[in-house]
C-alpha positions as YAML, in Angstrom:
chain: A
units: angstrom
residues:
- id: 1
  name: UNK
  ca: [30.86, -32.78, -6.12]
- id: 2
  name: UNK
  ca: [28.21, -32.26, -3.92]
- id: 3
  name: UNK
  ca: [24.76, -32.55, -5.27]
- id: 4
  name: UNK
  ca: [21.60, -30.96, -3.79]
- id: 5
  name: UNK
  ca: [20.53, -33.99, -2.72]
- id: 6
  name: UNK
  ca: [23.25, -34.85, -0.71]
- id: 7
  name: UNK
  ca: [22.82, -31.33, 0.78]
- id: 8
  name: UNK
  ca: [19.45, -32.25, 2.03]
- id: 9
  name: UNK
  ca: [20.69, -35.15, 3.56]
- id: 10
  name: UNK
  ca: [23.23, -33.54, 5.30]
- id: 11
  name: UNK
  ca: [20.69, -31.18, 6.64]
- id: 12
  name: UNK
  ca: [18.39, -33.51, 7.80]
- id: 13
  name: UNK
  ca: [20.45, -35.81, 9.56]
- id: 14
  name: UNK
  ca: [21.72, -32.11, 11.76]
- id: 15
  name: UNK
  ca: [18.11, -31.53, 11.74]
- id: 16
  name: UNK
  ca: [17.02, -34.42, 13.31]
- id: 17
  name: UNK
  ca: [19.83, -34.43, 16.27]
- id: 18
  name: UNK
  ca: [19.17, -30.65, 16.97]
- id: 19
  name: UNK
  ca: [15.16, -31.71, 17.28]
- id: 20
  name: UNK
  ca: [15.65, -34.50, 19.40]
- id: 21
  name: UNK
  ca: [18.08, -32.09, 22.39]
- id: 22
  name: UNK
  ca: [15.53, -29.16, 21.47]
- id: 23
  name: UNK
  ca: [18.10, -27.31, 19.57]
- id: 24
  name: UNK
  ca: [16.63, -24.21, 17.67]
- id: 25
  name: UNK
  ca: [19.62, -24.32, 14.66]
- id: 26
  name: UNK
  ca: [20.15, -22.63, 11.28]
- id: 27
  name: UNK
  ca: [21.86, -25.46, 9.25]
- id: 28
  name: UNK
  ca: [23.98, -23.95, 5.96]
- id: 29
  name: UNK
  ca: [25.26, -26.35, 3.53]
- id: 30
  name: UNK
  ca: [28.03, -24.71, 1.05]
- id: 31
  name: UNK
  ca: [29.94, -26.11, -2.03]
- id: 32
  name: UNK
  ca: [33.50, -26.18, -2.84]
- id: 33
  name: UNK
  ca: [33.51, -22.87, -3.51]
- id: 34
  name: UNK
  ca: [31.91, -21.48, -0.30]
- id: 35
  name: UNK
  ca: [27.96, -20.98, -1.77]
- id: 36
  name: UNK
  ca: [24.81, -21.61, -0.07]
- id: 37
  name: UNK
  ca: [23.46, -25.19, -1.51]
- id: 38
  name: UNK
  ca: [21.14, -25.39, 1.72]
- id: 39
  name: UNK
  ca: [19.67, -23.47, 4.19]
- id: 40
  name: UNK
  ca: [17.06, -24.19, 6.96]
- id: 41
  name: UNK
  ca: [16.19, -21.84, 9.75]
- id: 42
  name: UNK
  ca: [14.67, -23.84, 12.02]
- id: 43
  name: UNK
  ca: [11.25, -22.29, 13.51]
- id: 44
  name: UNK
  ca: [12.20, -19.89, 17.11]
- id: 45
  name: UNK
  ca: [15.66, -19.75, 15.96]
- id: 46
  name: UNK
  ca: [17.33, -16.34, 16.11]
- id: 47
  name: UNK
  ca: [17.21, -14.49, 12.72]
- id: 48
  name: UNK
  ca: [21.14, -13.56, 13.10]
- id: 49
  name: UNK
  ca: [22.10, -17.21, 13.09]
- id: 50
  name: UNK
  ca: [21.14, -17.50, 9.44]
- id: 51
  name: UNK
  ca: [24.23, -15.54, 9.04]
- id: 52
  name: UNK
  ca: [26.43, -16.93, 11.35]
- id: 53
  name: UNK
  ca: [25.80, -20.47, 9.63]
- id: 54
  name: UNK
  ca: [26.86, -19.45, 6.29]
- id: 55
  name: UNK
  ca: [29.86, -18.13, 7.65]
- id: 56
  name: UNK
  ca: [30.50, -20.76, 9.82]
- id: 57
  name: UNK
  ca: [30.45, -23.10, 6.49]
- id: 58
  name: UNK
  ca: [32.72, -21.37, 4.34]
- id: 59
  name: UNK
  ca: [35.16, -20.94, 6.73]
- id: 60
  name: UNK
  ca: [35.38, -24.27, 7.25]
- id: 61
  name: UNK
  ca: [35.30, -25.13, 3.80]
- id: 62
  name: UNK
  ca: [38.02, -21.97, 2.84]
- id: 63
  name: UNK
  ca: [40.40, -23.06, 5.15]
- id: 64
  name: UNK
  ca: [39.38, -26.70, 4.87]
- id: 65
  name: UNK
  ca: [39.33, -27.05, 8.67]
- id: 66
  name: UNK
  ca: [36.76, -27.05, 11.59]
- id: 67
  name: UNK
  ca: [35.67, -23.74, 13.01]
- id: 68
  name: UNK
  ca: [36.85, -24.98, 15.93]
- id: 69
  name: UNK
  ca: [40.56, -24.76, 15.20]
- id: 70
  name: UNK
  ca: [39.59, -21.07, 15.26]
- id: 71
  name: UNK
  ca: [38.24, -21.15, 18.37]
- id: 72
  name: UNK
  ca: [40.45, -22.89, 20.13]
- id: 73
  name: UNK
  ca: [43.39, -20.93, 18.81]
- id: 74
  name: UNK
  ca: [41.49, -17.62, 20.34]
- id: 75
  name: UNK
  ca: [41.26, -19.07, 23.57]
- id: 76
  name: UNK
  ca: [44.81, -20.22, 23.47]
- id: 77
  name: UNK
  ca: [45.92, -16.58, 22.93]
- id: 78
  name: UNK
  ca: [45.78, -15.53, 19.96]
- id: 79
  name: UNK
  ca: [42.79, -13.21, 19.51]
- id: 80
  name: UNK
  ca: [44.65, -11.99, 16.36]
- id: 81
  name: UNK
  ca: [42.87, -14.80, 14.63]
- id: 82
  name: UNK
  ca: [39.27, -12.42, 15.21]
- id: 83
  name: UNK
  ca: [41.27, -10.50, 12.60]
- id: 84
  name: UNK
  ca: [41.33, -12.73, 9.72]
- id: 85
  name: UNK
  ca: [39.13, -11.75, 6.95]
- id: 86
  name: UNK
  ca: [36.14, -13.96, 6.56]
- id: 87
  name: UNK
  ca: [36.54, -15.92, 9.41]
- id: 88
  name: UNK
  ca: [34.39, -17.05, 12.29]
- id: 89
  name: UNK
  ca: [35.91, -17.88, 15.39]
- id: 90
  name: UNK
  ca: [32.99, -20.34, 16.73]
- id: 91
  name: UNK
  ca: [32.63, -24.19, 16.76]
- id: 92
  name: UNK
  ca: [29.69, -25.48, 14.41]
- id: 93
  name: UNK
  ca: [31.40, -25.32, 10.81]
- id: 94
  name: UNK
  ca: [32.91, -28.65, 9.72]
- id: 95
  name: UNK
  ca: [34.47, -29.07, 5.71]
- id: 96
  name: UNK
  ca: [32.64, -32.53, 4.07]
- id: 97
  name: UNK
  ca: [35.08, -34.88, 2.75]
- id: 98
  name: UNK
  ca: [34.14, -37.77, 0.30]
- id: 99
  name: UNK
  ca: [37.61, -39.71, -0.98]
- id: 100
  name: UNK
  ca: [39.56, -37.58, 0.64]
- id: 101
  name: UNK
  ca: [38.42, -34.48, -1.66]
- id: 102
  name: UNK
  ca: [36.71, -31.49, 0.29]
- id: 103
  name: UNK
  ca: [33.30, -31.00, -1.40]
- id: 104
  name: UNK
  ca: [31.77, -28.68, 0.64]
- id: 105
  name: UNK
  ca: [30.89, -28.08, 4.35]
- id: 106
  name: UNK
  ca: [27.81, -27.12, 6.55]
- id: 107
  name: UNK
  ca: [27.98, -24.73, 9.30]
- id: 108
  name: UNK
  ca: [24.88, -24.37, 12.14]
- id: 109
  name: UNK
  ca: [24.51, -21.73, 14.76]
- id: 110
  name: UNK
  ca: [21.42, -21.23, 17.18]
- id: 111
  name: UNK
  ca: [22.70, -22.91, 20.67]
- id: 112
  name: UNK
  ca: [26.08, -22.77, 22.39]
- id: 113
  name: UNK
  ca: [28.61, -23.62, 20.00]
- id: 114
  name: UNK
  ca: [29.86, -26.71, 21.39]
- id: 115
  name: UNK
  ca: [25.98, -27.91, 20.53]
- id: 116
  name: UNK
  ca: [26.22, -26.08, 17.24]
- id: 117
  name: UNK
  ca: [29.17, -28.51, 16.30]
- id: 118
  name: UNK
  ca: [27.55, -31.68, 17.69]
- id: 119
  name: UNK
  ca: [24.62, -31.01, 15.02]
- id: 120
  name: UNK
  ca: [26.92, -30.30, 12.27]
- id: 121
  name: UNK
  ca: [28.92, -33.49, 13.35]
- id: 122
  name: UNK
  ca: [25.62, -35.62, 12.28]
- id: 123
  name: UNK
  ca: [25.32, -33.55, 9.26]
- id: 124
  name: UNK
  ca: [28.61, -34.36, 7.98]
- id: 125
  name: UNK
  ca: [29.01, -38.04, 9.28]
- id: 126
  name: UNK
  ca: [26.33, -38.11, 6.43]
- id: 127
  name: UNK
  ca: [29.57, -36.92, 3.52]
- id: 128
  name: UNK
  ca: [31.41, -40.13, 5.23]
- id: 129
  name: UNK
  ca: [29.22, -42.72, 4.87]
- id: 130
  name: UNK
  ca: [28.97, -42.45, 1.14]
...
């Protein structure tokens, strides 16, 4: 299970690695089940990211994958993949897995999405050292 707490220690551990690259990020944390725990927005980021981040985390935690599987499979050829409901095609969404159990995932959008994932990498490296 993942607890609030370790929801706000997810989120400030991407918090902290978007501040120091001056990285304007939403940051979503999600349970199990795909709903919100967390949320930050931080200040000058685009409103529409707030979205994007939730979305970003239940995907990954629905299909109990990286967003970037999706990407990567668009650029490969298969734009079908746009298609599937509930699904964002964009690095930045990474499932959290403690003992091998999926227990939730965060998702962050605000910068390019290669930076998006490289803040929600720190975020969930926090899941793995517990």
């Amino acid at each position: 299970m993942l607890t609030l707490d370790d929801a706000l220690r997810i989120t400030e551990a991407a918090r902290r690695t978007a501040t120091e690259n001056n990285w304007n990020v939403v940051i979503a944390v999600v349970d199990d089940g795909g709903h919100l725990i967390s949320l930050q927005r931080m200040d000058g980021t685009q409103k529409g990211s707030v979205r994007v981040a939730e979305q970003k985390a239940r995907t990954a935690i629905m299909f109990k994958r990286p967003t970037r599987a999706f990407e990567d499979m668009v650029l490969q050829g298969r734009p079908v993949m746009m298609t599937m409901p509930d699904v964002i095609c964009l690095e930045g969404g990474l499932p959290l897995i403690r003992d091998g159990v999926y227990v939730g995932a965060i998702g962050v959008s605000g910068v390019r999405s290669s930076e998006d994932g490289i803040v929600a990498a720190q975020g969930a490296s926090v899941v793995a050292k517990t």
